[in-house]
Steps between C-alpha positions, in 0.01 A plus 500: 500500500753315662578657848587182687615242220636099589726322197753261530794367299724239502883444451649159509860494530833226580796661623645402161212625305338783697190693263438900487174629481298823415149473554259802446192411772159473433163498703277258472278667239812547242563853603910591534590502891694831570776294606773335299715198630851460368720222628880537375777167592796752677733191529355233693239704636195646348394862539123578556431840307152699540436776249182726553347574167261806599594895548453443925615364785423128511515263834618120354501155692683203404492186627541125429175301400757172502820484551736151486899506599478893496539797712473846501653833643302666677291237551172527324248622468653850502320820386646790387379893376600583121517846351341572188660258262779402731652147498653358800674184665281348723636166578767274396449090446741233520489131500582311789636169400638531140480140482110486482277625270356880638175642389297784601144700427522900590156699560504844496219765585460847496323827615537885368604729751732519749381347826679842733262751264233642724272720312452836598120704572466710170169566310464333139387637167191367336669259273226649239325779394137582584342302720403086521309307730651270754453174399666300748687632802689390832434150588266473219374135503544455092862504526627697746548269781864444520788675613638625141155644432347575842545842421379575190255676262320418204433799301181443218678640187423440161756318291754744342480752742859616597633396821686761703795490722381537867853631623849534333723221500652219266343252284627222683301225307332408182289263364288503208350273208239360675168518293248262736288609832180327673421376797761149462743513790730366240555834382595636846851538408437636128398851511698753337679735796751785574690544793620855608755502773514790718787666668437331889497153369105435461364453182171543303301269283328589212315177392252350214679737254354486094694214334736789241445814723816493737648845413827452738816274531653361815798716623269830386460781731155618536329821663156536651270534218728318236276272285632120594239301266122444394271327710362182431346145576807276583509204678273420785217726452119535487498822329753774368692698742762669670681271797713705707686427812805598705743246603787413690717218564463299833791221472406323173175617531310741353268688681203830423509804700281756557513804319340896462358584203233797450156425442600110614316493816298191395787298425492441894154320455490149348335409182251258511637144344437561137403825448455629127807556354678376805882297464819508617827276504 
């Protein structure tokens, strides 16, 4: 999933010939970015538009990768905070001498969340029924080494079992169709997921979902309990299972926090480096 993404345009313009763009992002792996880039000519300027395509907040930075006989207001890079689905203004470019040629290349990169959310000490649902073994847990040395997963657990479930919503909140995020998993890091970035945002900013991920068993939209309201998908074997994975972690956004970056959950007390112990069943993204 892309939670920090990098693409780039470019727009070549004259003064006499100037060149609009809309550009819908996309990671490295092919996967939309959650940010749209939408240049518009407003006379002899050109207006930088951001749109965020998911159902949260979304922090966006845009800068130049090259720039010739062109400026910017503000001068970039510039970040700004979207609201869910919210397009914005965030910069305006003109050319300096409109008797050279003027060409630029944008980059823009995202992260869910909005960097001021802090997320608050409440106890989590099992995001299942019954019971499952821990698989992997915190700093976990399969995959759980970095900040976006630092935090999280591995629950051992079989494929198809229905995945639960650990707290109330809003399907923030989507992404489904993904049919491979193994042990490739290629697939680090394919693995079907749900994100639920909850009401003081931080969100949770629900991660290596079954390929046609998402059961909610983004923009949905859910409540504890509410069934959010099937489980599955997504993505970078050495077996099937639940990944689940609570995140926030630190400045265009996304980050795991701890979390209560009953019964969870080993999630605080790592997982040996490829445990059975162990994986995580």
């Amino acid at each position: 999933m892309p939670l920090v993404a990098l693409a780039a345009f470019a727009v070549s313009a004259h003064a006499a010939s100037p060149t609009a763009t809309r550009t819908v992002l996309r990671t490295a792996d092919g996967t939309p970015e959650p940010a749209q880039l939408r240049t518009v000519q407003n006379g002899r300027q050109f207006d930088v538009l951001v749109r965020n395509r998911t159902a949260g907040p979304l922090e966006v930075e845009v800068a130049f990768v090259e720039a010739e006989n062109m400026r910017s207001l503000p001068d970039l890079p510039t970040r700004a905070v979207l609201g869910a689905h919210e397009e914005r203004l965030v910069a305006r470019l003109a050319v300096r001498d409109a008797r050279l040629p003027a060409r630029h290349r944008m980059a823009a990169r995202s992260a869910p969340g909005d960097p001021a959310a802090t997320a608050a000490d409440v106890d989590y649902l099992q995001p299942f029924a019954g019971s499952a073994a821990v698989a992997q847990g915190w700093f976990g040395g399969f995959s759980h080494a970095t900040g976006e997963s630092r935090y999280a657990v591995d629950f051992a479930l079989p494929p198809g079992t229905p995945v639960l919503a650990a707290r109330a909140g809003t399907v923030m995020q989507v992404e489904s169709g993904f049919v491979e998993g193994g042990t490739d890091p290629a697939l680090a970035r394919r693995a079907n997921v749900v994100r639920v945002l909850h009401e003081d900013g931080s969100m949770a991920l629900y991660a290596h979902l079954a390929a046609d068993g998402i059961a909610v939209g983004a923009g949905q309201h859910v409540e504890a309990g509410d069934v959010l998908a099937l489980s599955g074997d997504t993505g970078f994975s050495s077996g099937p299972h639940l990944h689940f972690a609570v995140q926030v956004n630190r400045g265009m970056r996304v980050e795991s926090v701890p979390f209560r959950m009953e019964g969870l007390d080993a999630a605080t112990t790592p997982v040996a480096t490829g445990a059975p069943g162990a994986g995580g993204r």
